[in-house]
C-alpha positions in Angstrom: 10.7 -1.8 -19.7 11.0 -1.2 -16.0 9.4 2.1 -14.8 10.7 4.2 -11.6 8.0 5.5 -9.4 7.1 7.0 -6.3 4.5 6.1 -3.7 3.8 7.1 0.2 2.4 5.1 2.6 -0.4 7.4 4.8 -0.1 6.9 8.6 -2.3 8.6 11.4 -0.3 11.9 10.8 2.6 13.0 9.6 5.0 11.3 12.5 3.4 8.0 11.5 5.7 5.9 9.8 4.1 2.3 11.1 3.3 1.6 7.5 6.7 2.2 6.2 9.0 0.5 8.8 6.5 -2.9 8.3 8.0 -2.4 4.8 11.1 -2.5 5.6 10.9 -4.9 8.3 8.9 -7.4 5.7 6.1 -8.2 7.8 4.3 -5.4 5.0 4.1 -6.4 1.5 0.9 -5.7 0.1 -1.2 -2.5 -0.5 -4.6 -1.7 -1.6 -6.4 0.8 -2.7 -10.0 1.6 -4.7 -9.5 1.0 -8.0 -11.2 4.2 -8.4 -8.0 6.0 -6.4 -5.3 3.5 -8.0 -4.7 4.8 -11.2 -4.7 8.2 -9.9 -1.3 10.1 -8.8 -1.6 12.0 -5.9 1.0 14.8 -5.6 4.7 14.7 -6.5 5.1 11.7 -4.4 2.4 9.4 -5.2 2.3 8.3 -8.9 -0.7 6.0 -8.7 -0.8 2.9 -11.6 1.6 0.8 -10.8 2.2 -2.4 -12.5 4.2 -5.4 -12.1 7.6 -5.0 -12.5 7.8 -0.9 -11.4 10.6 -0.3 -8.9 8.9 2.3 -6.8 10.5 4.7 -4.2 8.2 5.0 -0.9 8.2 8.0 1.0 6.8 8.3 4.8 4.5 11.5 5.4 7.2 13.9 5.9 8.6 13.4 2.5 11.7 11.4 3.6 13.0 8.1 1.2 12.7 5.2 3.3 12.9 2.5 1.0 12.5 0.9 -2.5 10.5 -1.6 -3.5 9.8 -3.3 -6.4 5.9 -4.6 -7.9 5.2 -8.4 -8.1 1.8 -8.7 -8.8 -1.9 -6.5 -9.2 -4.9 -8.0 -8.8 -8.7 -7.0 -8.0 -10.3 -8.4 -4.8 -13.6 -8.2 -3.5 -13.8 -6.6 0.4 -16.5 -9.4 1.0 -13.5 -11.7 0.1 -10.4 -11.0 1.2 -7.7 -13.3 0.5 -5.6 -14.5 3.1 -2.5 -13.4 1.4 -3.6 -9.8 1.1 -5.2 -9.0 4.8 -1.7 -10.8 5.7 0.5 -9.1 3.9 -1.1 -5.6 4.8 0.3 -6.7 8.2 -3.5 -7.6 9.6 -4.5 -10.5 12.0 -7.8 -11.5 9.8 -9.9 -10.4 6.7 -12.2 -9.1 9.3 -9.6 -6.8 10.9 -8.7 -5.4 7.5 -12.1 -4.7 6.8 -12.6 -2.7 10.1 -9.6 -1.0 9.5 -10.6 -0.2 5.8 -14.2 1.1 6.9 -12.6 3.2 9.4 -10.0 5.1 7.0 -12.6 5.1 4.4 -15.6 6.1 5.8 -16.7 8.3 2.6 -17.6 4.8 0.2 -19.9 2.1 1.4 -17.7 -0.8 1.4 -19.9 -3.5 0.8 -18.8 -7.4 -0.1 -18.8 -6.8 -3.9 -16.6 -3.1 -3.4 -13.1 -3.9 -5.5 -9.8 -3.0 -4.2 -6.8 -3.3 -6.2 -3.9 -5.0 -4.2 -0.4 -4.3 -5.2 2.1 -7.3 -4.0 5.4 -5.8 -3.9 9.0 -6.7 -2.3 11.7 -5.2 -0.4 14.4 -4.0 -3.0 16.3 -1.7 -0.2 16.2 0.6 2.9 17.3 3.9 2.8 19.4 5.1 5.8 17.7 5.8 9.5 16.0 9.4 9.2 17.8 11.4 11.5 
């Protein structure tokens, strides 16, 4: 059974929408997230859990549909080891720069090399129209 849900991708502030136009641009097609956080829903557009096979709606920071997408894959990685395919597909230039990247924006946990993240492969399904 295939579920509908909803997810935003967080940028610097709320005219950010890097994250979303790599979407739909396909250059992004992996998240992650603690698995602490995944499973969680975080307000009316963010449902949290998603499995293989979800189509998801993704809404940018302003609360605006910008495209659909549709879950491929979860799987646990380890921030010591992060596969090429995930620090990729989250649009980075190495598993070092994703690291840096995730310290940064997470500066609350103590990302060590044994820290999970859950990465969520996923693929374009379609754009919305150009926010005006």
């Amino acid at each position: 059974m295939t579920r509908h849900k909803k997810l935003t991708f967080y940028g610097a502030d709320e005219n950010d929408d890097s994250l979303v136009r790599a979407v739909i641009a396909g250059r992004k097609t992996v998240t992650a997230d603690t698995v602490e956080d995944y499973h969680k829903g975080y307000g009316e557009l963010g449902d949290g859990g998603y499995v293989a096979g979800d189509i998801i709606d993704v809404y940018d920071l302003r609360g605006r549909l910008r495209c659909t997408i549709r879950a491929r894959e979860v799987r646990i990685v380890r921030f010591g080891a992060i596969p090429e395919d995930v620090w990729r597909g989250e649009t980075f230039a190495s598993a070092q720069e994703f690291r840096e990247v995730h310290i940064r924006c997470l500066p609350h946990l103590d990302l060590h090399d044994g820290f999970e993240f859950v990465t969520l492969y996923f693929e374009l399904v379609s754009a919305a129209p150009e926010p005006v």
